[in-house]
GUDRENFI-728294 format. One record per atom (N, C-alpha, C, O): x, y, z. Coordinates in steps of 0.2 Angstrom, whole numbers, plus 2048, in hexadecimal, padded with zeros to 3 digits. Atoms other than C-alpha are relative to their C-alpha. Example, Ala and Ser with C-alpha at 12.3 -4.5 7.8 and 13.67 -1.06 7.14 Angstrom:
2
8047FA800/83E7EA827/804806800/809805803/7FC7FA7FF/8447FB824/7FC805803/7FF80B804/
//
This chain:
84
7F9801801/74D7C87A8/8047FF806/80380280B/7FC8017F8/7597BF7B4/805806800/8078097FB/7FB7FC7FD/7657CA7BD/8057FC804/8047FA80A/7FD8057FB/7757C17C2/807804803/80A809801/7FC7FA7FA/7817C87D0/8077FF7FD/80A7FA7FF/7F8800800/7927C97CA/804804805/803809808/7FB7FB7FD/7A17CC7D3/8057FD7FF/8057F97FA/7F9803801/7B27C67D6/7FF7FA801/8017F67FC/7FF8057FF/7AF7B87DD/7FC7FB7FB/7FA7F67FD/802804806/7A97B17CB/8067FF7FD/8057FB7F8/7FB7FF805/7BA7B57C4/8057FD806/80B7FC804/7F98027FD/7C67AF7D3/7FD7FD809/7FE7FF80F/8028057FA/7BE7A27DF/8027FD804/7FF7FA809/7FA8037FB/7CD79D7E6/804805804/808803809/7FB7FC7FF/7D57AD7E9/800803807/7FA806808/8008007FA/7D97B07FA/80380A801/80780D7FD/7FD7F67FF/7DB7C5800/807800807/8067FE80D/7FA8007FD/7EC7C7807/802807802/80280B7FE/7FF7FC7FB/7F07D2814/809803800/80D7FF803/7F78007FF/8047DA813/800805805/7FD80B806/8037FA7F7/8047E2825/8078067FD/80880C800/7F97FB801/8167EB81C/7FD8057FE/7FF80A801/8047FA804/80A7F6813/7FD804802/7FD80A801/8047FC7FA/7FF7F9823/808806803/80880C803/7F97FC7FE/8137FE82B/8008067FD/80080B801/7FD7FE803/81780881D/7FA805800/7FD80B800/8067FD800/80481281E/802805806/80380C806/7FE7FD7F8/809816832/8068037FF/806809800/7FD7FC800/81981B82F/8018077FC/80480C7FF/8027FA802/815827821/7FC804803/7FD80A802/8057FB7FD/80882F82B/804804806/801809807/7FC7FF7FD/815830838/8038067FF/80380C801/7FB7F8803/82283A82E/7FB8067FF/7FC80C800/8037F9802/814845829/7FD803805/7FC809806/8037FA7FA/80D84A838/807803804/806807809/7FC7FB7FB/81F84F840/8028047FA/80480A7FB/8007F8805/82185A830/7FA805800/7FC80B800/8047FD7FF/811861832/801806807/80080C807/7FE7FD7F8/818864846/8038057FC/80180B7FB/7FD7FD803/82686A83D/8008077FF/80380B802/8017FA803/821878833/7FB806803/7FA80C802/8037FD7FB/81787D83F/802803806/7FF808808/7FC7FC7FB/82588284B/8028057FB/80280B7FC/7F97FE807/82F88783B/8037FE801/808802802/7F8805803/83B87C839/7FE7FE7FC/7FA7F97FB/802804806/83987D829/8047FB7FC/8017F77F8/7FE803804/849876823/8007F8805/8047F3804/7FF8067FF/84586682E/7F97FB7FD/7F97F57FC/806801804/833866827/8027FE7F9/7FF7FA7F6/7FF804806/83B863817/8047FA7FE/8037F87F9/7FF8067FF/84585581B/7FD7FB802/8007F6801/8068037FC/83684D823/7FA7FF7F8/7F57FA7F7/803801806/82F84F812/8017FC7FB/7FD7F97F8/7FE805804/83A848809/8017F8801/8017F47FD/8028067FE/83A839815/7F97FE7FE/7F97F97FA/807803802/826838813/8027FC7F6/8017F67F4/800801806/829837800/8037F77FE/8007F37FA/7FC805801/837829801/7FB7F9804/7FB7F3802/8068057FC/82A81F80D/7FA7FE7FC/7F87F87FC/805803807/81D81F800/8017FD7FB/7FE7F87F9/7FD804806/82681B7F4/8027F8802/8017F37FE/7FE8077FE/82B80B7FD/7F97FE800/7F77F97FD/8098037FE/818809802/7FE7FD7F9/7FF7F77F8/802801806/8138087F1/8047FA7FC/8017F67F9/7FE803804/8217FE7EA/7FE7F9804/7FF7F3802/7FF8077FD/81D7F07F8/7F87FF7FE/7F67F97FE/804804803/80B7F07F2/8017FF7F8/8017F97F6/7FE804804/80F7EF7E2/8027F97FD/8007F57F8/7FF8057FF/81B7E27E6/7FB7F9801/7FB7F37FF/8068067FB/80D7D87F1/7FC7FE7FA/7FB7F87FA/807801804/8017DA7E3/8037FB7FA/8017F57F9/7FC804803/80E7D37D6/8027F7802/8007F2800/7FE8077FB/8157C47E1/7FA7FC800/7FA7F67FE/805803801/8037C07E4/7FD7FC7FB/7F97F77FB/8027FF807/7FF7C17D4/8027F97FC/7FF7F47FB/7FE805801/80A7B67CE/7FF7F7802/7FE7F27FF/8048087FC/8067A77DB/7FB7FF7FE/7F97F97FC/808804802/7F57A77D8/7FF7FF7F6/7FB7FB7F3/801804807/7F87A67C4/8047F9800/8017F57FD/7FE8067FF/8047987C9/7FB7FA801/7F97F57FE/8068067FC/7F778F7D3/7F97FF7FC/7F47FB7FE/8077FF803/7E97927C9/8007FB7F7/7FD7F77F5/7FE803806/7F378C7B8/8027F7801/8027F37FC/7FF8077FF/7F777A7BF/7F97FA802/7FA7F4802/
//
């Protein structure tokens, strides 16, 4: 019985992996806000640790919508280019 290797590159032989350094940004700076909240609470300044938190939150929140977006946008080009 043959055994044949599947992977991506059977299904998307053109598709180039794209890199959004915004996403790496948005990684650093969440990690950022969370270790001065960590500091934070650690002094007890709790109520700056909770603004630190809700910073982290709003930082995520971007992160994810820029991969999202990335993944979308990409998305789209490469059904363009693929369909012509």
């Amino acid at each position: 019985m043959a055994v044949s290797k599947s992977g991506a590159g059977e299904f998307f032989p053109d598709k180039k992996h794209v890199r959004n350094s915004l996403v790496t940004v948005g990684a650093f700076i969440t990690t950022g806000v969370l270790t001065a909240r960590l500091i934070s609470f650690r002094r007890g300044n709790s109520h700056l640790g909770q603004k630190l938190m809700r910073a982290c939150v709003v930082v995520q929140g971007a992160t994810v919508a820029l991969v999202v977006g990335t993944a979308y946008y990409y998305g789209t080009q490469f059904c363009q280019v693929g369909s012509v």
